[in-house]
LUMVEXLUM-157369 format. One line per field, with one value per residue (C-alpha): x, y, z; residue in one letter; residue number from 1. Coordinates in Angstrom, 1 decimal. Example, Ala and Ser with C-alpha at 12.3 -4.5 7.8 and 13.67 -1.06 7.14 Angstrom:
<recs>
east = 12.3, 13.7
north = -4.5, -1.1
up = 7.8, 7.1
aa = A, S
i = 1, 2
</recs>
This chain:
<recs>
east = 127.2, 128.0, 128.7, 129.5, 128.5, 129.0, 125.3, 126.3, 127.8, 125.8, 128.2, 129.5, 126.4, 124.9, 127.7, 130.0, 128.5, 127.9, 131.6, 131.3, 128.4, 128.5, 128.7, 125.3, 123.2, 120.5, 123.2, 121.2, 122.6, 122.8, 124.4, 124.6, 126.9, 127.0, 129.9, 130.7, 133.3, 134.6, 137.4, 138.3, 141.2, 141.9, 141.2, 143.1, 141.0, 143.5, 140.7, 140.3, 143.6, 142.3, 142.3, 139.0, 137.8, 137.2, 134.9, 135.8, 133.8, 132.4, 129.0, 127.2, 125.7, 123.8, 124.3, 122.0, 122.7, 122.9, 121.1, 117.3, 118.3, 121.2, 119.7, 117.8, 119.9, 119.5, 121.2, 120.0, 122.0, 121.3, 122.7, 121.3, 124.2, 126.9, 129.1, 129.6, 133.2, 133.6, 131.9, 134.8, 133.3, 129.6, 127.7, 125.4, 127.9, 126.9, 123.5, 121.4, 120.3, 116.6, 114.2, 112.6, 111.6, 108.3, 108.9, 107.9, 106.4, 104.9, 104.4, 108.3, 109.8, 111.8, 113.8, 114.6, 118.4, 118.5, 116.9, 118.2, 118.3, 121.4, 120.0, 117.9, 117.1, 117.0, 118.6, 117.6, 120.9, 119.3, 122.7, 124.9, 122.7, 121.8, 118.6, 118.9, 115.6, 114.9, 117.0, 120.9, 123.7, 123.5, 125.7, 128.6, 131.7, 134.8, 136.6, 136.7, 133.4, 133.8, 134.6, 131.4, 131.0, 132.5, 135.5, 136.1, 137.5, 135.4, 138.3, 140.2, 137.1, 136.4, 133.8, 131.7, 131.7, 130.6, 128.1, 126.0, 122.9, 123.9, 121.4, 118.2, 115.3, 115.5, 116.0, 119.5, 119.9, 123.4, 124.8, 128.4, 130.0, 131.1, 134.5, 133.4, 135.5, 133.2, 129.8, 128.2, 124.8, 121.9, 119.8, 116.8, 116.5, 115.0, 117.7, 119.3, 117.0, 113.8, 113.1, 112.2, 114.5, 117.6, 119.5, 122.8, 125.1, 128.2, 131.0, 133.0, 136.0, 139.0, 142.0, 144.8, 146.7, 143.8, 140.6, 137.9, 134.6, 133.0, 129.8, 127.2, 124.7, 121.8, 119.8, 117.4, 118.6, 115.4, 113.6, 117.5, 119.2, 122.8, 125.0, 128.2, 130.5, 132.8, 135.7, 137.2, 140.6, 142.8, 146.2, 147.6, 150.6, 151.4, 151.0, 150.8, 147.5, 146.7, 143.3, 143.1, 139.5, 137.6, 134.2, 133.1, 129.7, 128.0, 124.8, 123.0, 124.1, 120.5, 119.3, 121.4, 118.8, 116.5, 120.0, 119.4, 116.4, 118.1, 120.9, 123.5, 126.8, 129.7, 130.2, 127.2, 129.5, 133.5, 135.4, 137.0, 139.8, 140.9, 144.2, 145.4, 147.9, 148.1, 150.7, 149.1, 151.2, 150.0, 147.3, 148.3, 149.0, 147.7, 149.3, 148.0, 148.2, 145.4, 145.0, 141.8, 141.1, 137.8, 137.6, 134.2, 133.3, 133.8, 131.5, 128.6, 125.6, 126.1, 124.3, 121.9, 119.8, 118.8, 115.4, 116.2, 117.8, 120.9, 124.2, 125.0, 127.9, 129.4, 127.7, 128.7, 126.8, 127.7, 126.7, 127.2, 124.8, 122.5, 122.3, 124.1, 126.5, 127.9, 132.1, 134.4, 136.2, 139.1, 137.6, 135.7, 138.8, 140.2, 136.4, 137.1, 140.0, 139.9, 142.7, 142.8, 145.9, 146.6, 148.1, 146.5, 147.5, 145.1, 146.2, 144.3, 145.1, 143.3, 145.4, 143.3, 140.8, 139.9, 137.2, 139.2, 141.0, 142.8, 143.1, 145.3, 144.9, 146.6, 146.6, 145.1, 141.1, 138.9, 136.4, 134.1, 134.1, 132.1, 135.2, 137.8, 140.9, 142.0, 142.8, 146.0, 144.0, 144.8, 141.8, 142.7, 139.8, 138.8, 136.3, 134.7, 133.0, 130.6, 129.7, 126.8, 125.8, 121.9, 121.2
north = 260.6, 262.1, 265.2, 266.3, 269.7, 271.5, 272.4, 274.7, 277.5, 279.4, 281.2, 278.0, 276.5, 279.5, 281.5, 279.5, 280.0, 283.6, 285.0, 286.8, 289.1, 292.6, 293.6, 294.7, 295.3, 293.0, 289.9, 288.6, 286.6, 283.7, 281.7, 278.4, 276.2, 273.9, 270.7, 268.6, 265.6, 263.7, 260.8, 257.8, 255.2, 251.6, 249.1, 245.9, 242.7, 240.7, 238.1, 237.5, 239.4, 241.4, 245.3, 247.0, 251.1, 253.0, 256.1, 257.0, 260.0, 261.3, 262.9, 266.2, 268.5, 271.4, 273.5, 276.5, 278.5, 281.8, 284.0, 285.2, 287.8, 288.3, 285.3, 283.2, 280.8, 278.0, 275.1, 273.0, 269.9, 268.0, 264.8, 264.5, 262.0, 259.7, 257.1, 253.4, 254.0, 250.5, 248.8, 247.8, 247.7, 248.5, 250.0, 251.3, 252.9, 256.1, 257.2, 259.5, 259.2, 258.4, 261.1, 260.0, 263.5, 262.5, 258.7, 259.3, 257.5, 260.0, 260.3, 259.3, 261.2, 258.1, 259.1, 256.7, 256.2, 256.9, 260.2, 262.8, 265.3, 265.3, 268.1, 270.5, 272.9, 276.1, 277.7, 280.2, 282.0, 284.1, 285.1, 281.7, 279.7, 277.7, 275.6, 273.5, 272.1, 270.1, 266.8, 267.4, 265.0, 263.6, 264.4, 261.4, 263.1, 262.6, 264.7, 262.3, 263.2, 267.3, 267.1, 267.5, 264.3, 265.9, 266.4, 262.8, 259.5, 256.8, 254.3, 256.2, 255.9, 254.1, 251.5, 253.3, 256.6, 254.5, 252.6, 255.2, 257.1, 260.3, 262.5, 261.9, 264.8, 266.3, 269.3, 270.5, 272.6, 274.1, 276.5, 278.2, 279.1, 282.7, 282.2, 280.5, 277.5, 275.1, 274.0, 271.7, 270.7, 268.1, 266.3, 264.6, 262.6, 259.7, 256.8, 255.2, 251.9, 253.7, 252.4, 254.9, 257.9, 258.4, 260.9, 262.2, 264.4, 266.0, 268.2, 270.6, 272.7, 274.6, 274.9, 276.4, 273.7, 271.0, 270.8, 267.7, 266.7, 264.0, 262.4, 259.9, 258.9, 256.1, 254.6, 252.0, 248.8, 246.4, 247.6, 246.6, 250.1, 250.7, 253.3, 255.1, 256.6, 259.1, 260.4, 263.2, 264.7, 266.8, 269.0, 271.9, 273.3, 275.8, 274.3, 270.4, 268.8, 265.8, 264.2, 260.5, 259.5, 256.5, 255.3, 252.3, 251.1, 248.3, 247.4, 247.0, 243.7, 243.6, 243.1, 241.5, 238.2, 239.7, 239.7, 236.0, 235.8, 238.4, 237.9, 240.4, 241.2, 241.5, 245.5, 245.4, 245.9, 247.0, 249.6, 251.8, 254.0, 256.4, 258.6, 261.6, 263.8, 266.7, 269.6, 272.3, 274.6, 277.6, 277.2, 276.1, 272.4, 270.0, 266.6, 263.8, 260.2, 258.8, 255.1, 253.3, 250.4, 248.5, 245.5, 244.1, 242.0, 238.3, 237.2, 239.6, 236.8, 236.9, 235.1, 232.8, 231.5, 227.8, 229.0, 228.6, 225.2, 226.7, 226.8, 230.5, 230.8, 234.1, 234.0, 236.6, 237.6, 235.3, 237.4, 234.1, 232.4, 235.5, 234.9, 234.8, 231.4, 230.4, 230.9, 229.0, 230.8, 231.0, 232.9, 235.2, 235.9, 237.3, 238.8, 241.1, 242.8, 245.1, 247.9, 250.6, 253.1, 255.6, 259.2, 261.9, 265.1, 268.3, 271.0, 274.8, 275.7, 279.1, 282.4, 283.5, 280.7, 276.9, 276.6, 274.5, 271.6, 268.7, 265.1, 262.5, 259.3, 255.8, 253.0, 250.2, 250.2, 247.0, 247.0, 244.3, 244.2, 240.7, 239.4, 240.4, 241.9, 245.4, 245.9, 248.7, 251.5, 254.8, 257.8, 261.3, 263.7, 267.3, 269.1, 272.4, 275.1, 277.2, 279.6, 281.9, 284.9, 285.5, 288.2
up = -7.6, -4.0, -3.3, 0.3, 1.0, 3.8, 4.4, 7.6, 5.7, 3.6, 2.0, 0.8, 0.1, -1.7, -3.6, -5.3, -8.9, -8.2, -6.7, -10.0, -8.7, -8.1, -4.2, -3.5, -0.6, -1.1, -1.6, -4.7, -7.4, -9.3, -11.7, -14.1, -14.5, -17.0, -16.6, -19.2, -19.0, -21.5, -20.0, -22.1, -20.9, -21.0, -18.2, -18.3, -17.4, -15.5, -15.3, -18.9, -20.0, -22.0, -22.4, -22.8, -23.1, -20.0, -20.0, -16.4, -15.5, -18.8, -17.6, -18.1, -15.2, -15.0, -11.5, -10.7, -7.1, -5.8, -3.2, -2.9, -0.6, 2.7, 4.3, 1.4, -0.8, -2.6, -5.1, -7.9, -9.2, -12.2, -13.9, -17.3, -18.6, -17.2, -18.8, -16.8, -14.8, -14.2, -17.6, -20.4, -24.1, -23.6, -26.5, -23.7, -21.0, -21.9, -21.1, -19.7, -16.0, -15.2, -15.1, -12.1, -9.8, -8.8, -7.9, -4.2, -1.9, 0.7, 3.5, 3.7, 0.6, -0.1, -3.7, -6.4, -6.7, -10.4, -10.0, -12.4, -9.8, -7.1, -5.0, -4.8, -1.5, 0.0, 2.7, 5.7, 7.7, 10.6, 12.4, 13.0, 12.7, 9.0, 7.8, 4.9, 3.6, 0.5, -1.3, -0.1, 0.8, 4.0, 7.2, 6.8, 7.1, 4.9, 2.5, 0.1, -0.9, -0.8, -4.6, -6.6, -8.6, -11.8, -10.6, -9.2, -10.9, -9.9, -10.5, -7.7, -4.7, -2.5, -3.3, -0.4, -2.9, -5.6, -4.0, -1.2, -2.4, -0.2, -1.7, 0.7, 1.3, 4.6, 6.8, 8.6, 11.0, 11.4, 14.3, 13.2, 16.7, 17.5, 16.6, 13.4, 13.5, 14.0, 13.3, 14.7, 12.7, 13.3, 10.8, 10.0, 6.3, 4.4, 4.0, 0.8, 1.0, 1.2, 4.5, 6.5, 8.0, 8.8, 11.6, 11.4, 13.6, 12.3, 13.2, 11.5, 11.9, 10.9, 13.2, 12.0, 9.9, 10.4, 9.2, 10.4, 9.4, 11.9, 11.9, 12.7, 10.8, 11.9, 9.3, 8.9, 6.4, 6.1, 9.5, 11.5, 12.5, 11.2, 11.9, 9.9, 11.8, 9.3, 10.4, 8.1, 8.8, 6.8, 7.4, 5.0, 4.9, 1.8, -1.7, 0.0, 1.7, 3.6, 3.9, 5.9, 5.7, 7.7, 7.4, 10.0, 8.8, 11.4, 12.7, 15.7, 17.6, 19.1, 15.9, 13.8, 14.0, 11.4, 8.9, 8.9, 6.2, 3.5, 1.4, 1.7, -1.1, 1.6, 1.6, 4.2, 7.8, 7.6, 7.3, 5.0, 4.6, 2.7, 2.1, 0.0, -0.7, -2.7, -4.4, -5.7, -8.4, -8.3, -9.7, -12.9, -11.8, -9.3, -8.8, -6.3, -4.7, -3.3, -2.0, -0.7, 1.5, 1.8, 4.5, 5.6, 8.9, 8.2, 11.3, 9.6, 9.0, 5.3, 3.3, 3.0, 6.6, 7.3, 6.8, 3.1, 3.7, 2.9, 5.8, 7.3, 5.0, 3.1, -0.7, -3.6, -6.5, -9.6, -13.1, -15.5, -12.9, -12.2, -8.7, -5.5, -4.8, -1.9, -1.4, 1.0, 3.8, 1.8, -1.1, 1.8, 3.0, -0.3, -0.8, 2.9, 1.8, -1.6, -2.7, -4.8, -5.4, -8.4, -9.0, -10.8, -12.2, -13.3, -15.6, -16.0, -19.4, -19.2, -18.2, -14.4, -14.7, -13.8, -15.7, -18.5, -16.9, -18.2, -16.1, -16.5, -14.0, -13.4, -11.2, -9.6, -9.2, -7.9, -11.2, -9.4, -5.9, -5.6, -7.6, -5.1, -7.2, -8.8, -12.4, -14.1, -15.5, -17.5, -18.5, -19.7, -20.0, -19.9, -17.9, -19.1, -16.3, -18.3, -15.9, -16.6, -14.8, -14.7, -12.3
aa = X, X, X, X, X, X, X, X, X, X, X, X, X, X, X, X, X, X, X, X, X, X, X, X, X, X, X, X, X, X, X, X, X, X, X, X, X, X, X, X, X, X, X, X, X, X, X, X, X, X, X, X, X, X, X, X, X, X, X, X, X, X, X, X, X, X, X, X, X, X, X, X, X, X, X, X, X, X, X, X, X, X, X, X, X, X, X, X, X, X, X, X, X, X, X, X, X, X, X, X, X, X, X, X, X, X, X, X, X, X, X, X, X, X, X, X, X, X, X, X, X, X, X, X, X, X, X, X, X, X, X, X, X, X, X, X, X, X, X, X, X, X, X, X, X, X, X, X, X, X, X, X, X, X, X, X, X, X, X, X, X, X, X, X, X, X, X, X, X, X, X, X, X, X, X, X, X, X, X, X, X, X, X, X, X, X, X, X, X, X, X, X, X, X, X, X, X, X, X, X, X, X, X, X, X, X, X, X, X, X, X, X, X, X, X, X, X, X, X, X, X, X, X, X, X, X, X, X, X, X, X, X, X, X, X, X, X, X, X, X, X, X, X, X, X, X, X, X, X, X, X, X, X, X, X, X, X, X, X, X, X, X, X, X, X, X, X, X, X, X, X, X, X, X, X, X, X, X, X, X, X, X, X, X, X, X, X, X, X, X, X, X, X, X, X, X, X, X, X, X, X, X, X, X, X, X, X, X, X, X, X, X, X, X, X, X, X, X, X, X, X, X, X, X, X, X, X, X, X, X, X, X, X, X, X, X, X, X, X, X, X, X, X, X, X, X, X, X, X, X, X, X, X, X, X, X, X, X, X, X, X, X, X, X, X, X, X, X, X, X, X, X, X, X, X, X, X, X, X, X, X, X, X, X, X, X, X, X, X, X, X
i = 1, 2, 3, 4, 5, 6, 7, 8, 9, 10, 11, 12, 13, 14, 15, 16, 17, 18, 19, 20, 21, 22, 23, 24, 25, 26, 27, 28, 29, 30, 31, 32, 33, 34, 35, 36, 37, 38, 39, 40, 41, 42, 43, 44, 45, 46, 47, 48, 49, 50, 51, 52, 53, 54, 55, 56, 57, 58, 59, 60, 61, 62, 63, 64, 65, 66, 67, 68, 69, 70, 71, 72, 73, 74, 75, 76, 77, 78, 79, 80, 81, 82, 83, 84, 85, 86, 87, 88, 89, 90, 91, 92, 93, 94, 95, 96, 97, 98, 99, 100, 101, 102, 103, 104, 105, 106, 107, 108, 109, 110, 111, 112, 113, 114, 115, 116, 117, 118, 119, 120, 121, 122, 123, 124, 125, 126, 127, 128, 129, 130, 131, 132, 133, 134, 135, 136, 137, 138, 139, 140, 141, 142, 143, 144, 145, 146, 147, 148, 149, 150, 151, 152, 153, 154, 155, 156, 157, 158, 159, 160, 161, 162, 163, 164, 165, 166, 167, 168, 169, 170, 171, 172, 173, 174, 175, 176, 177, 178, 179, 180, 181, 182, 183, 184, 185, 186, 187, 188, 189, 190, 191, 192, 193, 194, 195, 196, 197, 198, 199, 200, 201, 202, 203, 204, 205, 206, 207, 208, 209, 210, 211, 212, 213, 214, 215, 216, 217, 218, 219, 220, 221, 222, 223, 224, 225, 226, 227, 228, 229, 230, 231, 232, 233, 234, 235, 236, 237, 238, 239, 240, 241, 242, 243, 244, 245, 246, 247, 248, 249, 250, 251, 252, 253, 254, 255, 256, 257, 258, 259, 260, 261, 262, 263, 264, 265, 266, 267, 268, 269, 270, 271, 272, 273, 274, 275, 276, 277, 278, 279, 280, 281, 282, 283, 284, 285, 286, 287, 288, 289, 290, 291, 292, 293, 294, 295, 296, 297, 298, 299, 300, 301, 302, 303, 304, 305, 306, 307, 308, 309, 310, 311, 312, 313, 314, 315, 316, 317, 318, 319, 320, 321, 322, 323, 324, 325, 326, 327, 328, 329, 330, 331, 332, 333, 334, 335, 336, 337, 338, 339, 340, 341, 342, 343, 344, 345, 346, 347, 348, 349, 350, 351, 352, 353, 354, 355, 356, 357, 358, 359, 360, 361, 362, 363, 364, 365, 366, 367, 368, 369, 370, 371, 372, 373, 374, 375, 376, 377, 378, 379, 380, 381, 382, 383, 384, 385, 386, 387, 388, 389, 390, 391
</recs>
């Protein structure tokens, strides 16, 4: 899924698969990665109290990056399989992902959401300044999402990682100050809901102890503007890190009349929060806690408008009736507030290398946000990093 990247470095962006490379003069290289990872678990249904198999993050990814020359770069992502996080018991959670590369719809470049490809660009570094072109994740702050995607349990995000189509075409352009602390980039992309473009703002930096990433981002949601503002902070100290994480997603007051003919699932306005802590053991061992919490604007015009002869009342999507049904404020109530919590653990097995690691992960994750409680889960799984050098 998302993957934040930090599209103003580009020795971040452009040399992570290659750190094995010779030091040479001309700064080309590359490498491939390829990611494979198997999770299984059990989810318990508290609904139906029952206890069903959970496939958490199994998936398979290619990643292909490295450097043209001093100043050229570039990174391709693909995501030929992944398993259903959140289904219990489905023949068909596993699957691959839809081959979709050329579904666009120029003169916009609007991408389908399925597409098998999470990013693909190129980037240009004259002196500190960076240009991203190409399909990359869009400028919305947040640490939680500067994990790739295979390294992140779905039942331990936020229901804003799960949900957001990040990766949009575009072009960023990214000045790293002298001191090269901070970076402050601008950027210009097609949105999530094909519906035109979207324009983000973000800010990054490292100061001492504390690291931020803070952003804007205004997009279009059926022809009404809508903004996300991400605000990404996180403190180190040794072997122990801190990240506290809050997304605000709301829309513009001015037009929140055209709202009143479309039918909305209640993650549409709210906020979101998000918070982590970490022990790393040298290497060897990483242990964490993270907790989430989702709450959405009751006084958002959700639902269904008189135009439909049907009140201005909150509605959710009912899957045994196929369609959305209208909720009393009470149920709303319980619908505006979700919670997840869990810990994790990750375990290197290899003498000098990540590249083998084990996961174990428990806890509390909301399965079905339109049915407003979480459910006890368990996964363990492993993740392989075949890295291959190709030139």
């Amino acid at each position: 899924m998302k993957k934040f990247l930090v599209v103003c470095a580009a020795a971040t962006l452009c040399c992570s698969l290659v750190r094995a490379q010779e030091a040479e003069d001309t700064g080309r290289g590359a490498g491939l990665s390829i990611i494979p990872r198997l999770d299984v678990g059990t989810l318990y249904n508290i609904e139906t109290e029952s206890f069903g198999v959970s496939f958490g993050n199994t998936s398979l990814y290619t990643l292909f990056e490295g450097n043209f020359s001093e100043k050229w770069g570039f990174s391709l992502c693909n995501h030929w399989a992944q398993a259903d996080g959140w289904a219990a018991n489905l023949p068909e959670a596993f699957g691959p992902a839809t081959a979709d590369l050329y579904h666009l719809n120029v003169p916009f470049l609007q991408n389908n959401a399925n597409n098998f490809i999470d990013w693909a660009y190129v980037t240009f570094s004259p002196g500190p300044f960076t240009f991203t072109l190409g399909k990359q994740p869009q400028l919305m702050g947040g640490f939680e999402f500067d994990d790739y995607d295979f390294d992140v349990n779905p039942f331990l995000a936020s229901a804003f990682w799960n949900s957001y189509t990040c990766y949009q075409w575009g072009l960023t352009a990214a000045w790293t100050m002298l001191s090269e602390t901070s970076t402050l980039s601008l950027q210009v992309t097609t949105n999530a809901w094909n519906d035109g473009v979207s324009f983000a703002i973000g800010w990054d930096g490292t100061y001492g102890p504390y690291s931020m990433k803070w952003s804007v981002l205004e997009t279009t949601v059926y022809e009404t503007p809508e903004f996300l503002v991400s605000l990404g902070n996180r403190l180190e100290f040794g072997s122990f890190t801190f990240s506290a994480d809050y997304f605000n997603r709301c829309g513009d007051p001015l037009y929140l009349e055209s709202y009143k003919n479309k039918v909305y699932e209640p993650a549409g306005f709210g906020h979101t929060v998000v918070a982590s802590a970490t022990y790393d053991f040298d290497g060897k061992w990483d242990i964490g806690v993270k907790g989430v919490w989702n709450g959405y604007d009751k006084t958002a015009p959700y639902g269904r408008s008189a135009a439909n002869s049907l009140p201005r009342l909150p509605y959710r999507y009912d899957a045994e009736a196929g369609q959305p049904v209208q909720v009393d404020e009470a149920e709303f109530a319980d619908i505006c507030q979700t919670f997840s919590a869990g810990l994790w653990g990750s375990w290197y097995p290899l003498r000098d290398s990540q590249a083998l690691r084990v996961q174990l992960a428990a806890g509390l994750a909301e399965i079905n946000p339109s049915q407003h409680y979480s459910c006890p889960f368990a996964t363990l799984g492993v993740t392989w990093n075949w890295e291959i050098k190709l030139w």
